[in-house]
Structure formats: structure tokens, C-alpha cells
C-alpha positions as CSV (number, residue, x, y, z in Angstrom):
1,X,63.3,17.9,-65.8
2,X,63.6,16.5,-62.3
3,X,63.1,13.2,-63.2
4,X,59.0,13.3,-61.6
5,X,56.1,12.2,-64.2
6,X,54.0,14.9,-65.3
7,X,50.6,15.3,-64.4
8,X,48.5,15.5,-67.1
9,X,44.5,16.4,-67.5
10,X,42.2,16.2,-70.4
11,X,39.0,18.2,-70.2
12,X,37.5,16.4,-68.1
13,X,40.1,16.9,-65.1
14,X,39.9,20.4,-65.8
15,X,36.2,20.9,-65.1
16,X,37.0,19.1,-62.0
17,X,39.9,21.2,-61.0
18,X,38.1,24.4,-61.5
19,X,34.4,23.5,-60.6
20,X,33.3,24.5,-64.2
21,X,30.7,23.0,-66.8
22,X,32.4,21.7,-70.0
23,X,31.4,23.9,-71.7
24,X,32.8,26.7,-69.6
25,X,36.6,25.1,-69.6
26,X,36.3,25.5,-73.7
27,X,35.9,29.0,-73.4
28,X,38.5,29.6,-71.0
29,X,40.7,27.5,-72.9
30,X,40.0,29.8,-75.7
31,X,40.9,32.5,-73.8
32,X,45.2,33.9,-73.8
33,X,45.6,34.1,-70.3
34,X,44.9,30.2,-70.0
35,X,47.9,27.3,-70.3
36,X,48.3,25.7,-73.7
37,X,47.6,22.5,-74.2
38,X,50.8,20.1,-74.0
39,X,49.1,17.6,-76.6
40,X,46.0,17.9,-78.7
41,X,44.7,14.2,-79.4
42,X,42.2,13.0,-81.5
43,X,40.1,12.8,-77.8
44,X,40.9,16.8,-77.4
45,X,42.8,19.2,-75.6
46,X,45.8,18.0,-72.5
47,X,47.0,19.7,-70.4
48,X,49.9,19.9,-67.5
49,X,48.0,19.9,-64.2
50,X,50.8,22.5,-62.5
51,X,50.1,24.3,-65.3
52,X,46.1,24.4,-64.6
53,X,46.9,24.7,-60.7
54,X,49.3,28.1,-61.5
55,X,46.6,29.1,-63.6
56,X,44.2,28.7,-60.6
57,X,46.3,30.4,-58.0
58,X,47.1,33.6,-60.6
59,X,43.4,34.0,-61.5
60,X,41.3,32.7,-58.7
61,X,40.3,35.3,-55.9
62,X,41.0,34.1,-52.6
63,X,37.9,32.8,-50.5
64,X,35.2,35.6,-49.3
65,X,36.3,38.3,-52.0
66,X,33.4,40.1,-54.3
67,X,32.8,37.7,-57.4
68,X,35.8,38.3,-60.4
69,X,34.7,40.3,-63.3
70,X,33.4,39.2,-66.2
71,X,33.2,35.7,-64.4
72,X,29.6,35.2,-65.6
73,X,28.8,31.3,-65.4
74,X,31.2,29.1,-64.4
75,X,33.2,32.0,-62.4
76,X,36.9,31.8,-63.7
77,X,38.2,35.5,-65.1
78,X,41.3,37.6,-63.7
79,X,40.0,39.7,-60.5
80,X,39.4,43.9,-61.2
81,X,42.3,45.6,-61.1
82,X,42.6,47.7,-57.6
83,X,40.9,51.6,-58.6
């Protein structure tokens, strides 16, 4: 480790990060593709906010590209795959 504190971010960080109801960051935490948690407490679910930030940058369209698929509310979902 180099010595810097972590970053860390309940679910309530998340939905900020990402934009997203509650609701919404529970189902993409269910999903494989997003970061396990670093902690589960008796107040939920942590998580490392570089790990939420790669997470963002790997699955997150850039700006002014067609919505990602299977986005549906809450809009975070890996983009199509070129065809």
C-alpha cells in the first residue's frame, strides 16, 4: 500500500457517484461485473471509491453516445458490443 487512506463509500456515496436511486445501486451491486464490497456492516454494503470510479470509467459510455443497453432506470450497464 502506498501509505494513502482509502476512500471508502457506503451506499449512499454510491448513488451520488453514479447519479442512481437506491434502489438502483442494489441491483447493480448484485450484479458480477460490479466491485465487491470491502466491508459489509451491520449499516450495509462499503465499498473502495477507486474501486467504484474504475467501475465508472469501464462501464460508463462517454458523453453524447446512444444510451447503454439494458440500462433501463438508473442508466449504468456495460455499452453494446461494436456489430
Amino acid at each position: 500500500m502506498d501509505g494513502k487512506p482509502m476512500r471508502l463509500a457506503g451506499a449512499h456515496e454510491v448513488r451520488e457517484l453514479l447519479g442512481v436511486s437506491r434502489q438502483r445501486v442494489y441491483q447493480l451491486a448484485a450484479r458480477p461485473d460490479f466491485p465487491e464490497p470491502v466491508a459489509i456492516l451491520a449499516q450495509g454494503k462499503v465499498w473502495a471509491v477507486d474501486d467504484i470510479e474504475q467501475w465508472i470509467a469501464d462501464y460508463r459510455a462517454p458523453s453524447g453516445e446512444a444510451d447503454l443497453v439494458g440500462a433501463g432506470a438508473g442508466g449504468v450497464t456495460r455499452p453494446a458490443e461494436p456489430g
